[in-house]
C-alpha positions as CSV (number, residue, x, y, z in Angstrom):
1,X,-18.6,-3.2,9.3
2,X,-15.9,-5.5,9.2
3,X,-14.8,-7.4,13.0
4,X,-10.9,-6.6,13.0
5,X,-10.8,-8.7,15.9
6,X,-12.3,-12.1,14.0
7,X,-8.9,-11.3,11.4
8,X,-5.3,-12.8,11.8
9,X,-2.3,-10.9,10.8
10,X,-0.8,-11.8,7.7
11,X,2.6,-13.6,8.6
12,X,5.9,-13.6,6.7
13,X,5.2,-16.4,4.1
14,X,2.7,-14.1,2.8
15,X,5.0,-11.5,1.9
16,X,7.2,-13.7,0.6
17,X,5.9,-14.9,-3.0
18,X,6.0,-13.4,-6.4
19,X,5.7,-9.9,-6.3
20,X,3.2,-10.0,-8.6
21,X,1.0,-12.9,-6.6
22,X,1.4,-11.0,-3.5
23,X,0.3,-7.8,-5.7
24,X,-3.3,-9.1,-6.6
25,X,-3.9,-11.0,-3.2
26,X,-3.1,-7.9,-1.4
27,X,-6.7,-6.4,-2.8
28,X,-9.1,-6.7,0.4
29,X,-6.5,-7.0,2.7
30,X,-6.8,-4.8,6.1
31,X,-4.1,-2.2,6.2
32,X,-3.6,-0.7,9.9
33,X,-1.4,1.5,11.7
34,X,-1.7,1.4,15.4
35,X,-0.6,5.1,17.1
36,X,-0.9,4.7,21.0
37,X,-4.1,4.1,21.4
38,X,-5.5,5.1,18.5
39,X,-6.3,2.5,15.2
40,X,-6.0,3.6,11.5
41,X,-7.4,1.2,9.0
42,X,-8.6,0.4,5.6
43,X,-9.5,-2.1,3.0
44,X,-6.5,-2.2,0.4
45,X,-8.1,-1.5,-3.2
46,X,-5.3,-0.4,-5.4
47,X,-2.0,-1.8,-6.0
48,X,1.6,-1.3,-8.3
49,X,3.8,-3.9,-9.0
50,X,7.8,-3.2,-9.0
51,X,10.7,-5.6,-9.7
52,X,14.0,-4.1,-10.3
53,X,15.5,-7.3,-12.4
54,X,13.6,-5.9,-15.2
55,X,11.4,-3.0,-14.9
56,X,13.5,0.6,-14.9
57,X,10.8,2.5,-12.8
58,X,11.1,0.3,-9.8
59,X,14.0,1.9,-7.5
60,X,15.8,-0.8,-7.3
61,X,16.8,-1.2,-10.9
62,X,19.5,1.4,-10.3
63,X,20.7,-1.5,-7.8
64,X,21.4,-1.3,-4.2
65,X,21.4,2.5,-2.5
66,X,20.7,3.9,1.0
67,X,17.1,4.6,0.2
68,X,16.0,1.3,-1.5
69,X,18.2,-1.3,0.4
70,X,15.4,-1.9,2.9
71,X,13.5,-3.4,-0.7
72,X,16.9,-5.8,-1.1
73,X,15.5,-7.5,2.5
74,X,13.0,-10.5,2.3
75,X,9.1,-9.6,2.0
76,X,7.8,-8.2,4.7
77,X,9.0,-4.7,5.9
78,X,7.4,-1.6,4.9
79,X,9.1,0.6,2.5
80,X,8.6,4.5,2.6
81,X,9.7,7.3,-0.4
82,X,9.3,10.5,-0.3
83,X,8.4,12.0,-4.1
84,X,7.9,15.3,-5.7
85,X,9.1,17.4,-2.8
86,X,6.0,16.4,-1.3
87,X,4.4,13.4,-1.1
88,X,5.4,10.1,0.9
89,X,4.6,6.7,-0.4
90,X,4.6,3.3,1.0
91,X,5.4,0.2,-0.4
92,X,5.3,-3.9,0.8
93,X,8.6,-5.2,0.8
94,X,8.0,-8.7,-1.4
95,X,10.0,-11.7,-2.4
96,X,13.2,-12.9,-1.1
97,X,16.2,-11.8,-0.2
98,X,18.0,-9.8,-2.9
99,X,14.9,-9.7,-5.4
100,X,14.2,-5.8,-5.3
101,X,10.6,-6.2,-5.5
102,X,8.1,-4.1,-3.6
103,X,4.2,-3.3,-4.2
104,X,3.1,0.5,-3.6
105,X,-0.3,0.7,-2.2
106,X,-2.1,3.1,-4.6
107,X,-5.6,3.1,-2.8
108,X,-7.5,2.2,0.5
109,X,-11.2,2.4,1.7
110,X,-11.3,3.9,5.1
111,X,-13.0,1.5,7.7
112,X,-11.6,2.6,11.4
113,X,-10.1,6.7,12.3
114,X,-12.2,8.3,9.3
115,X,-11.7,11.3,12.1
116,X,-8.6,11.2,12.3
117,X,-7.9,10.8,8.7
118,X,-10.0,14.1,7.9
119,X,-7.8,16.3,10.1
120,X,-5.0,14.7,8.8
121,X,-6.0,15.2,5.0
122,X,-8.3,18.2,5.5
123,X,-7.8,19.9,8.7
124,X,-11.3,19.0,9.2
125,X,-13.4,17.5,12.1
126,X,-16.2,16.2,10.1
127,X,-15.2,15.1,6.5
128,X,-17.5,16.4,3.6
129,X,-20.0,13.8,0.8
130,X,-18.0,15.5,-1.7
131,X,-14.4,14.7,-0.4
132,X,-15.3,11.2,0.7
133,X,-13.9,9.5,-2.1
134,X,-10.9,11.9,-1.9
135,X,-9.5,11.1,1.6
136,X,-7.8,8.1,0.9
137,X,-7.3,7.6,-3.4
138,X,-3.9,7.6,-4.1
139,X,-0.5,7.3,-2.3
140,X,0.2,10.1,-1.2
141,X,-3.0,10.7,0.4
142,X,-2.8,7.3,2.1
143,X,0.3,8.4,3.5
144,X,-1.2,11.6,5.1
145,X,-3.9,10.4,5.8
146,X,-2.3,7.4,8.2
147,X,0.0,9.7,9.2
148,X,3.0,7.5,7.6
149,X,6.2,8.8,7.0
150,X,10.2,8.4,6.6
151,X,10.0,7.1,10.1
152,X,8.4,4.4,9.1
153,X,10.9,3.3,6.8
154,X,11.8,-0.7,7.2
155,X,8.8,-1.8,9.5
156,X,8.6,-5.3,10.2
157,X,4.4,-5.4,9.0
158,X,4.4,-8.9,11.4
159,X,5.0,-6.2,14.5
160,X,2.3,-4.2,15.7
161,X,2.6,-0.8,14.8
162,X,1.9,-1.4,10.8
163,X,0.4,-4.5,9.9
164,X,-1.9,-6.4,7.7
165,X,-5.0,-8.3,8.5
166,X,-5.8,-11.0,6.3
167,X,-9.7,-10.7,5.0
168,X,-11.6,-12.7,2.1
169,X,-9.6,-13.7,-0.8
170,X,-11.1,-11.4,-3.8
171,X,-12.6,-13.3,-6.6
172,X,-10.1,-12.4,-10.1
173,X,-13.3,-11.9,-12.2
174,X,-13.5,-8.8,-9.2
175,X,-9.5,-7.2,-10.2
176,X,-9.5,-5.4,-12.6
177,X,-5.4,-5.5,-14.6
178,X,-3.9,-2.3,-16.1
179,X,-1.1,-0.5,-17.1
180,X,0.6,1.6,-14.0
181,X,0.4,5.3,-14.1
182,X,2.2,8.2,-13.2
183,X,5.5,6.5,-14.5
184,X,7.5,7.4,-17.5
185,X,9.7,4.0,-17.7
186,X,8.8,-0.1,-18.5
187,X,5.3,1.7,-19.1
188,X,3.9,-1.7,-21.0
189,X,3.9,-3.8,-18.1
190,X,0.1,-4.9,-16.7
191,X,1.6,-4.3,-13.2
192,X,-1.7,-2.2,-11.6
193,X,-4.7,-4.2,-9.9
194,X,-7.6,-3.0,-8.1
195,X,-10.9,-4.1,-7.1
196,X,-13.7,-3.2,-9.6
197,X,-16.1,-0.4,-9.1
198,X,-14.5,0.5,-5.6
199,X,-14.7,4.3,-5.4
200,X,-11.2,4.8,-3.5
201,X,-9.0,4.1,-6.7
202,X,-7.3,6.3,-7.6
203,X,-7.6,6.6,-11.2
204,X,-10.0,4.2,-13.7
């Protein structure tokens, strides 16, 4: 098990970089959300890319609105959707000011509140072998499952309510570099990384 404690909190510069930089070296980064006294967390495993100068599915292609202006801010905040009627999403606020650049977080392997993330997903106390892999392997589930949602829209992730812990930089022979999925525009781009083999993607 991984010491949460021995791990510093990433700071702004981090955010800050190519949104495809940040993108990769966000693989094996600790993703928490602190509620009272409780502690979410999980390793991130599976990322999307966005920039809106030149790639029509990311939101802010359209240009500046209500819902994506919190992605128009410099890296750093946490940016929250809500998609299919159904589903909320959350996204790392990248670059600097202006850019439009944002990575979703696609998929996460539990570490601390697995409890608390079956009754969230499930309505369960204990969480099944064969839903396991299922609790936390795509956006929408990470959303429910860390109980994130519009009001967590524009989060400052160097605060203390949802943050990231910095971990051990993943090796690229480790990331594996696709196409995203589940999108329907600027479909050629290699924009999707995740860590090899990990059994919380969401989709090989």
């Amino acid at each position: 098990m991984i010491n949460l404690k021995k791990l510093s909190k990433l700071n702004k510069d981090f955010y800050t970089g190519d949104v495809n930089f940040v993108a990769k070296n966000l693989l094996g980064k600790i993703f928490i959300h602190k509620i009272g006294n409780k502690k979410l967390s999980g390793i991130i495993v599976e990322v999307e890319a966005y920039d809106g100068s030149i790639d029509k599915a990311a939101h802010t292609f359209i240009g500046k609105t209500k819902r994506n202006e919190i992605m128009f801010e410099q890296g750093g905040f946490l940016y929250v959707y809500f998609t299919y009627g159904a589903h909320f999403c959350c996204n790392i606020v990248t670059g600097k000011k202006d850019e439009g650049t944002a990575v979703l977080i696609r998929g996460i392997e539990p570490l601390n509140g697995i409890e608390i993330m079956t009754q969230n997903r499930f309505g369960l106390s204990e969480l099944p072998k064969n839903k396991k892999a299922n609790l936390t392997n795509g956006p929408g589930k990470i959303c429910q499952a860390f109980e994130i949602n519009k009001s967590h829209y524009g989060i400052d992730l160097t605060g203390n309510e949802i943050y990231l812990l910095d971990n051990k930089k993943i090796k690229e022979k480790e990331i594996v570099t696709t196409t995203r999925i589940g999108i329907k525009k600027s479909i050629d781009l290699p924009w999707r990384y995740y860590l090899k083999d990990n059994p919380y993607i969401s989709k090989k």
